[in-house]
C-alpha positions in Angstrom: 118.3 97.7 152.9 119.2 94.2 151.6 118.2 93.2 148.6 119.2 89.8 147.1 118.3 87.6 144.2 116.3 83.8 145.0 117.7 82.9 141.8 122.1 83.0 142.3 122.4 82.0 138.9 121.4 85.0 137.5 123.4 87.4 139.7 127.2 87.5 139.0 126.7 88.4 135.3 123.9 91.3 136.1 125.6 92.6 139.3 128.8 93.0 137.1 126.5 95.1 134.4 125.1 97.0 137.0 128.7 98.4 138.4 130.3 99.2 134.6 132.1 96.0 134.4 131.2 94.1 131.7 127.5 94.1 129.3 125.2 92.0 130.6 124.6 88.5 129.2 121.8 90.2 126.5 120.3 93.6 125.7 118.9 95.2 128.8 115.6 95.7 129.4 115.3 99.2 128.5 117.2 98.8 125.4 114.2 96.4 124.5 111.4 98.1 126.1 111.9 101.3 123.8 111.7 99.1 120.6 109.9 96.3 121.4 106.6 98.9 122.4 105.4 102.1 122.2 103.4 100.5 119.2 106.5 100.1 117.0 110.4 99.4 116.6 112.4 102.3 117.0 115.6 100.3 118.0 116.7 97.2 118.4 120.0 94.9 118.8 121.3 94.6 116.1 119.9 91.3 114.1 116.1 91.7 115.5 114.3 92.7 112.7 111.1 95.2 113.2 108.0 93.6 112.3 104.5 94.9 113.1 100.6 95.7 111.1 100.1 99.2 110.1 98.4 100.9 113.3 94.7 101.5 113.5 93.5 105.0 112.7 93.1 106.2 116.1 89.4 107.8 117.0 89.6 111.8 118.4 88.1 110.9 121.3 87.9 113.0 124.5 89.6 111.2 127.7 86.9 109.3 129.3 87.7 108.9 133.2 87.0 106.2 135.2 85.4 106.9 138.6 87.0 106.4 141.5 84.1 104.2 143.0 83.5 103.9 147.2 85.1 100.8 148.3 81.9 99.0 148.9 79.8 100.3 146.2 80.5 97.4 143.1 80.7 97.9 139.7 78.6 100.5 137.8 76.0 98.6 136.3 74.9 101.8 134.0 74.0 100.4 130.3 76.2 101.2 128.0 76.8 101.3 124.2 79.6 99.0 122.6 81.0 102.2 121.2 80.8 103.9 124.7 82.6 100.5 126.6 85.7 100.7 123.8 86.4 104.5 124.7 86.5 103.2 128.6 89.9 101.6 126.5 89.9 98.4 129.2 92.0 100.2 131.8 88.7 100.6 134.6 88.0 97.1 134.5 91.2 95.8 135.5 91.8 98.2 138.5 89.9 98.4 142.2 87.0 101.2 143.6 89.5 103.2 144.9 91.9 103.7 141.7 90.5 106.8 139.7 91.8 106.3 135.9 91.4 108.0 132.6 92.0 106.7 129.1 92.1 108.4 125.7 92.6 107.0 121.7 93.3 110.3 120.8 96.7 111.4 119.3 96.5 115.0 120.2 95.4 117.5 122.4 94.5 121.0 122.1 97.4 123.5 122.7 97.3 125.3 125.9 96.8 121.4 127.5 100.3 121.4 128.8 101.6 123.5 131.8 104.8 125.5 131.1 106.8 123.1 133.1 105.6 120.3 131.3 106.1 122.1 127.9 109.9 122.9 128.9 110.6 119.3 129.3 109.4 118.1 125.4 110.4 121.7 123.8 113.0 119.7 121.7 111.2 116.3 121.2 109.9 115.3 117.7 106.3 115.1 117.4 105.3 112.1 118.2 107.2 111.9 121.8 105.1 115.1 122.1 102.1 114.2 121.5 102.6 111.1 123.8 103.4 112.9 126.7 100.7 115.6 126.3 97.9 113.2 126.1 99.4 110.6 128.7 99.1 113.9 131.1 95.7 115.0 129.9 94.5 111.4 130.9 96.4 112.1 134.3 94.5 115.3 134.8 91.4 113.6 134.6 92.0 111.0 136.9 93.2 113.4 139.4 89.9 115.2 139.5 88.5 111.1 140.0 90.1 111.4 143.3 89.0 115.3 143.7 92.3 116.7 143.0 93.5 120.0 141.0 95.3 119.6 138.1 98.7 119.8 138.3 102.0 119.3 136.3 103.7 115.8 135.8 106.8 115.9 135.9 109.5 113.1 135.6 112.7 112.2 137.7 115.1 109.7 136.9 114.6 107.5 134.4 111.1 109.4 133.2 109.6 107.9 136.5 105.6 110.4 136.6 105.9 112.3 140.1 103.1 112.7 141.2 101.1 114.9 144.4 102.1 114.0 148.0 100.1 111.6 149.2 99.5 110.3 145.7 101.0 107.7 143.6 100.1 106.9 139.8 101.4 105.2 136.3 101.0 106.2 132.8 101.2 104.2 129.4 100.8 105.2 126.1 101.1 103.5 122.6 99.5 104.1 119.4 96.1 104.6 119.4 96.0 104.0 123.1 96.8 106.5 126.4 95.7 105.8 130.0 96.2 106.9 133.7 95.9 105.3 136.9 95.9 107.2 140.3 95.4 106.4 143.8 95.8 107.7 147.4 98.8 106.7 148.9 97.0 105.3 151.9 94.7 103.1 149.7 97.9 101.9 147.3 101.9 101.0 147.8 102.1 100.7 144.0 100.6 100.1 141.0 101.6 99.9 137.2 99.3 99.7 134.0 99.9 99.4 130.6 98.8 98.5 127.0 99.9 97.5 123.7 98.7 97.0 120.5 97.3 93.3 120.6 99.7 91.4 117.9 102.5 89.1 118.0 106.2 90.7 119.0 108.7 91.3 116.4 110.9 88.8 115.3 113.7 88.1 118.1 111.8 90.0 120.6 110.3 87.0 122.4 113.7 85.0 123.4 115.1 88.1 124.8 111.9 88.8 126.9 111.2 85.7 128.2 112.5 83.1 130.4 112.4 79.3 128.7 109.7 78.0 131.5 107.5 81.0 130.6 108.0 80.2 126.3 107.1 77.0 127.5 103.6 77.8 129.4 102.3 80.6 126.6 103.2 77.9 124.0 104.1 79.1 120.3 103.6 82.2 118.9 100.1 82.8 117.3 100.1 84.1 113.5 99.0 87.5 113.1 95.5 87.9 111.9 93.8 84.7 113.1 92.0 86.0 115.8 94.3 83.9 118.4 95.4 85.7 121.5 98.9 86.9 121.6 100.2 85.5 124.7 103.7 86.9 124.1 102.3 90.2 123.7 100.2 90.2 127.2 103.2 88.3 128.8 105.6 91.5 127.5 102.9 94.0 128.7 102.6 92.1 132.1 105.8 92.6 132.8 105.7 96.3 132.1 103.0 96.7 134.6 105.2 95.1 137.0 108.2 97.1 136.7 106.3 100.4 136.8 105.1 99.2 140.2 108.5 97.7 141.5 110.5 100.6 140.2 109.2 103.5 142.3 109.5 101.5 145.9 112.7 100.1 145.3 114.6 102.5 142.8 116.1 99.6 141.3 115.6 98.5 138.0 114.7 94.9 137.2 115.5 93.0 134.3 113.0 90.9 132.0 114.6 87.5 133.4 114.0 89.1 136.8 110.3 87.8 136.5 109.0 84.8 135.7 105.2 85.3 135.2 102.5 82.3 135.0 99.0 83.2 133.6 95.3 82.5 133.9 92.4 82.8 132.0 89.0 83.7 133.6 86.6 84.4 130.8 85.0 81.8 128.7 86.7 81.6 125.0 84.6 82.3 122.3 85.1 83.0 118.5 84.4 86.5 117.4 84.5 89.9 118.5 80.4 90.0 118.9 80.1 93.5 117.1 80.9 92.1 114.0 84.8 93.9 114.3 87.9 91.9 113.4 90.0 90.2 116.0 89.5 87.9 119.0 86.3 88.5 121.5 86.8 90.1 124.7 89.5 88.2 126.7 90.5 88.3 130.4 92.3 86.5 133.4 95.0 87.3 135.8 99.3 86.8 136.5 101.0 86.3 139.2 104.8 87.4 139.0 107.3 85.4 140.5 110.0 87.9 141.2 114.0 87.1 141.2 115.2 89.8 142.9 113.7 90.6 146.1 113.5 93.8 148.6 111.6 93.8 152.2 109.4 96.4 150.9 107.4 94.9 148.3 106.2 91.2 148.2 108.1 88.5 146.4 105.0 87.6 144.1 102.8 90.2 142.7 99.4 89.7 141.2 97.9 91.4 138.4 95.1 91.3 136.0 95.0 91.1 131.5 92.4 91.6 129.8 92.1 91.8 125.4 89.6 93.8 123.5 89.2 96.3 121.1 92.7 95.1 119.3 94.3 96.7 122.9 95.8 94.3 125.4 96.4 96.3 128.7 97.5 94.8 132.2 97.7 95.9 135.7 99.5 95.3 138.7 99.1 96.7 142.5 99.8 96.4 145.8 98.1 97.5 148.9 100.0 99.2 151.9 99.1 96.1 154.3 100.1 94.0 151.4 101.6 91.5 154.2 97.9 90.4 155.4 96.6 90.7 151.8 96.4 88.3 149.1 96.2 89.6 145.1 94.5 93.0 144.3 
């Protein structure tokens, strides 16, 4: 398979990282990734200083799962209390019918939750990596049983990738307060990736190293915390998650950040307020296309997602369909 980059400037110093020879020209993506999410710092290069609000206290709520609708059947138009639409935690109304997800603001789970496989893989992880992993799978359970499956274990392979059923393909995310699955038959789906972060600027330094100059130059500055402004740099960063989860897994070769230069549109009408009379920015939503730098025959050279903002969460999500040739977008 031939894989080469549209973009030669990029390649000597990063193909010369990627065989041992010298570090790349700055800290690689999952270096970043680790501190820059997961709803906090826990490392950084060294001069990046952590920054970040003290999390929201997250609610014990159940997983609520999001049905895996027939293909021509629409949305669920079911009424629905405000409290009820937060615990659906955004993640069903940026994915298709045919993707069956769960999502959970719980930080725990009841013992017994975890099969012994699963248990023998965290047995020596602090607490928190624990609890991360137990409820990401509890979310993952109940999206199975969206697509009729039985539960299984998730395991991991190589680089933490989920493995998932034959015939099955799925992505997790977690961060504080906030834990969702996505799953879909492998006939209905090549790929897809989700995930969420807490909606508030990045920490200091984390935004140069994340972004390429043309994309700094579309999202514009950063916002200041605790006007209500949407975070750009925050749902650019979680974009690009989305898309490496779903690149990852059909090429088995990692990207970097400047590997994707992603331009973004809005599709809701801005407003003030949240409408519930809750802090933070209203309900915002729109969709990314991601202009990738280093191709591979097997997944297109632009992928298109979908943002949305609400309930102090940003999440995103990114798929592609089988026949992905004759299709346009999700």
């Amino acid at each position: 398979m031939v894989r080469h980059r549209t973009d030669r400037r990029l390649a000597p110093p990063l193909q010369r990282h990627r065989r041992g020879l010298r570090p790349p020209p700055h800290p690689p993506y999952d270096l970043v990734r680790r501190g820059a999410l997961r709803g906090g710092i826990h490392r950084l290069p060294q001069g990046v200083a952590q920054a970040g609000a003290p999390a929201r206290p997250a609610a014990a709520d159940p997983p609520v799962r999001g049905r895996a609708r027939p293909a021509g059947g629409g949305r669920d138009r079911t009424v629905r209390t405000a409290a009820h639409h937060r615990r659906r935690l955004v993640i069903e109304l940026l994915l298709p019918a045919d993707v069956s997800s769960a999502a959970t603001r719980a930080e725990t789970v009841p013992d017994g939750t975890l099969f012994p496989e699963e248990e023998a893989l965290i047995a020596k992880s602090v607490a928190k990596r624990r609890n991360d992993f137990a409820t990401a799978r509890a979310c993952a359970r109940r999206a199975m049983a969206g697509l009729g499956l039985p539960p299984v274990p998730v395991l991991h392979g190589h680089r933490g990738r989920p493995l998932w059923p034959e015939g099955i393909v799925g992505t997790l995310t977690h961060c504080t307060g906030y834990r969702a699955a996505a799953l879909a038959r492998a006939t209905d789906v090549l790929s897809l990736g989700i995930d969420a972060e807490p909606h508030g600027p990045l920490p200091t330094g984390v935004r140069e190293l994340v972004t390429l100059p043309a994309e700094r130059e579309r999202i514009g500055p950063p916002a200041p915390e605790g006007t209500g402004e949407i975070h750009w740099d925050r749902i650019l960063f979680s974009a690009k998650e989305s898309v490496f989860k779903t690149w990852y897994p059909v090429t088995g070769v990692e990207l970097d950040f400047v590997e994707a230069d992603l331009t973004f549109h809005r599709t809701d009408t801005p407003s003030p307020g949240s409408g519930d009379g809750s802090p933070g920015p209203a309900a915002a939503e729109g969709t990314f296309t991601a202009r990738l730098l280093l191709t591979d025959p097997a997944l297109p050279t632009t992928l298109h997602g979908r943002w949305r903002v609400e309930d102090e969460i940003v999440a995103t999500a990114v798929l592609v369909r089988p026949d992905w040739r004759e299709r346009d977008g999700m």
